[in-house]
Structure formats: C-alpha cells, structure tokens
N, C-alpha and C positions, 0 to 999 in steps of 0.2 A: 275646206273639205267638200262642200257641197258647190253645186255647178246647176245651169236654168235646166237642165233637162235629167239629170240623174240625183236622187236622195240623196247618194252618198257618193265621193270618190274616195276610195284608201291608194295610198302610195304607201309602200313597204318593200325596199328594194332588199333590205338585207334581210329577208327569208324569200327570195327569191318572185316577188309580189310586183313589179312595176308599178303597173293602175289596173285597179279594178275598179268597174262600175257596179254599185248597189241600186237595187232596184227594190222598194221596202214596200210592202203589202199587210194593212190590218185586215185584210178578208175580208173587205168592202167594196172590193171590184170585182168585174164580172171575167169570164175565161178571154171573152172579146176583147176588152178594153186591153187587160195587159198583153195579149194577142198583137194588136196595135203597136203598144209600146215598141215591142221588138222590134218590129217592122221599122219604124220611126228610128230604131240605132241602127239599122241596117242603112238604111239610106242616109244619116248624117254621116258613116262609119266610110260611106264611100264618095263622101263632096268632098269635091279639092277643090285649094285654090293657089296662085300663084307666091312662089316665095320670092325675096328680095332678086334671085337671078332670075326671075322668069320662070323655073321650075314647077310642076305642078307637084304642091304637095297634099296630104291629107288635113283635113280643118280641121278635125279633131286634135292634131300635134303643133296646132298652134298656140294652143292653149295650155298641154297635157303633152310632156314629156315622157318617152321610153325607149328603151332599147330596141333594133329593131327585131321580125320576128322572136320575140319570147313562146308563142306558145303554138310550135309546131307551123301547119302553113294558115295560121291566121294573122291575116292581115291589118288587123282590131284586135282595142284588151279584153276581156272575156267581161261578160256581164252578168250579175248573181243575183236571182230574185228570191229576197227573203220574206217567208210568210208570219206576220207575227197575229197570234192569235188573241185580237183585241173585240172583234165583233161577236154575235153570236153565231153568224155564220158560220161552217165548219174550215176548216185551213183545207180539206183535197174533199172537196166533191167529184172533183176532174182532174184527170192528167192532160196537159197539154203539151204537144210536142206541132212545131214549127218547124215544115220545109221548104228549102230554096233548094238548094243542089244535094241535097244527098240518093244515092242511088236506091233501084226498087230493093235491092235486095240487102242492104245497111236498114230503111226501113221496117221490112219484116222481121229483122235480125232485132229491131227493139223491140217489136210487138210481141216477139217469143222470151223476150224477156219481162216484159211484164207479167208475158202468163209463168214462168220460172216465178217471177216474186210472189204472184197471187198465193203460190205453193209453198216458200218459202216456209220452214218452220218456225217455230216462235222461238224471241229469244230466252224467253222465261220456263219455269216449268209451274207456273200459274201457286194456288194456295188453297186450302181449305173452301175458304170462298166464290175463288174466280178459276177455273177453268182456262186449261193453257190457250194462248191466240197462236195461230200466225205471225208473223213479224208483222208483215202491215197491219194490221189491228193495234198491236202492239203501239206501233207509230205512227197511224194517222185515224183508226176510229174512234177515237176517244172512248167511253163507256159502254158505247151500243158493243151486241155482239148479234146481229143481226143488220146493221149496214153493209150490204155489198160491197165488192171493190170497185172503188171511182172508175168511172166513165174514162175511156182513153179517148183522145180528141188530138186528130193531124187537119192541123192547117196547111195549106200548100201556096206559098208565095212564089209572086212573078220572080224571076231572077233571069240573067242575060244568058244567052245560048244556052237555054233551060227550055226543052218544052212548054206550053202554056198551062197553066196549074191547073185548068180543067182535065188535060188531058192525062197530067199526071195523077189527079186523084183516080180517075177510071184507072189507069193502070195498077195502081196499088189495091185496089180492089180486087181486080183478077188475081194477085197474088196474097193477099190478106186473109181473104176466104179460107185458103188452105189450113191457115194457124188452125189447129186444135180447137183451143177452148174460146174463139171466137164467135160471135152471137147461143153463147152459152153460158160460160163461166165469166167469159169478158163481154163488156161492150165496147164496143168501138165505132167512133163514126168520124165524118173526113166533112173538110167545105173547103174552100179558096176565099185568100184573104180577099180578094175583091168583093166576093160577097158579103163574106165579115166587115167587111168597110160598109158597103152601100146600103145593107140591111139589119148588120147586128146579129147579138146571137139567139134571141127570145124568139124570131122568124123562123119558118123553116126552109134554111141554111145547110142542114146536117143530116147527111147519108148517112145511114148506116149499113157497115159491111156484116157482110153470112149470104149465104144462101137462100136464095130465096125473097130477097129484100127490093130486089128493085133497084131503081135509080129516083127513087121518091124522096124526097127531104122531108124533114119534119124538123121540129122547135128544138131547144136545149130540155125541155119540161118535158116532151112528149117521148125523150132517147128512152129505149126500153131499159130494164132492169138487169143486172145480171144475176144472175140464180146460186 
C-alpha cells in the first residue's frame, strides 16, 4: 500500500479507481510545508525515464500501473490530502489552492466560489441550544461561532510556457480585487512557490488582495481577519 513518498496508495480498479495517492494530515503541518508537497508530485509526476525500447516513459508507471488517461486531460493519478484531526490545531485555518497552468479567469471563478460557500446556508436548522450555522461552520468551525472563514491562500508555481509566477500573481490581483466580498468578508492573499521554498510561510511572503493594499507582503500571523 504505501510507497517512499506518498502515505497511502489505493488501487481500486472495479469502482472505477485505478491509483490514487493519499496524502494524510494530523494538522501538524503548516499551509507551506504541504504547499511543497505538491510541488514535489508535480515534478516526480513529470521525470521520465527510458523503457526497455529506448522510449521515454513516466517513472512513476514503473512502479504504479494504470490505464492510460483515466481522468480527463491529466496526465497523473489525482492526489487526495486527508485531514485527520489529531492535534489541537484546527483542521482549516486556511484554504490553500495551488497554481501552475490554470487561467485568470478559472481562478476567479474559484474565488467567487468560495465567497457562494462563505454564504452557503446551513445544513441544520440548529436546536433550543445552538443557533443555525452556515454550512461551513457546520464543517469546519468546530464549536466557536465567532471564527471567521479561513484565510484563502493562492500559491502560484513555475510551470513551462507559463508566465513566471510573479507575474501571474500581479495579474490575478488586478482581477481578484473585483470579487465582492474580497478584503471584507474574505481574506485572500497570494505568494509564489519560490518564495514559499526560500523563505517559508511565518515571513512575509503573502500579499494580500483588495484595494488599497499595496504590493506589501506580510507574515501568515499578521493576514488581516475577515469580518
């Protein structure tokens, strides 16, 4: 089951499953670290090396047989980071979302959906006691009814005939601003893995988008609140 760089691998071909890699979290790492992670599947996902003809194939299918394309145009099996709530840390202080190739406007199109979740009604109708939530409350504040919704965080990685991720995160900035309930209801803020690698996330690493804001970085501790 298990392999040097992934917790878990499931094969489960007959519900339609090939491999998936598990990525297992007691909420003892930081947004950086598993940030990295990904990173790290991305570039094993794409070293080849030569098969018995000479061929260049993928190294990861020397090991780890599959069909080929199963899931759409990815050229790798999907990878699943589960969060298991062992420490006292909380399970979603932060949403993180990782970019190599996706367009400005796929982008924005998540961040409007976050703000749609932040909205989201609850799924209960609450009790004598507790007063209805929201759906996220529901599933990721635990008890508080006064933690905000987690911090959204775009990391921007190099990728080939990609822009350079500096220049992609100013871009998504100019179009991010626009969301709504950005530097209000949401927080949002952006860095490049480069930085994430050479400095970490406790530096300041992390822009935050709105108006008004600058091109100033600040710390993961110092990202404002959202209201």
């Amino acid at each position: 089951m298990g392999c040097a760089w992934a917790d878990i691998v499931l094969t489960a071909p007959e519900v339609g499953l090939p491999l998936l890699f598990i990525e297992a979290d007691d909420c003892t790492e930081e947004a950086s670290v598993i940030a990295l992670k990904f990173d790290k599947y991305m570039r094993h996902f794409h070293r080849k090396v030569k098969d018995t003809g000479g061929q260049d194939k993928p190294m990861w299918r020397t090991r780890w047989s599959a069909p080929d394309p199963q899931w759409g145009d990815a050229t790798h099996p999907p990878v699943l980071l589960v969060f298991n709530q062992v420490s006292k840390r909380p399970a979603l202080k932060q949403m993180v979302e990782i970019d190599r190739t996706m367009s400005y406007a796929r982008l924005v199109a998540k961040l409007e959906r976050y703000d749609a979740y932040r909205n989201a009604p609850p799924s209960g109708r609450g009790n004598a006691v507790r007063a209805p939530r929201s759906h996220w409350q529901e599933t990721y504040a635990g008890p508080s009814l006064e933690r905000p919704f987690p911090r959204v965080l775009f990391v921007f990685a190099p990728a080939p005939r990609r822009a350079d991720p500096a220049t992609r995160e100013a871009a998504f900035h100019d179009r991010a601003r626009c969301v709504g309930s950005v530097n209000y209801r949401l927080t949002v803020a952006t860095t490049t893995l480069p930085l994430l690698t050479r400095h970490g996330a406790d530096v300041p690493v992390w822009r935050v988008v709105g108006n008004g804001r600058g091109e100033d970085r600040c710390s993961l501790a110092a990202l404002p609140k959202a209201r």
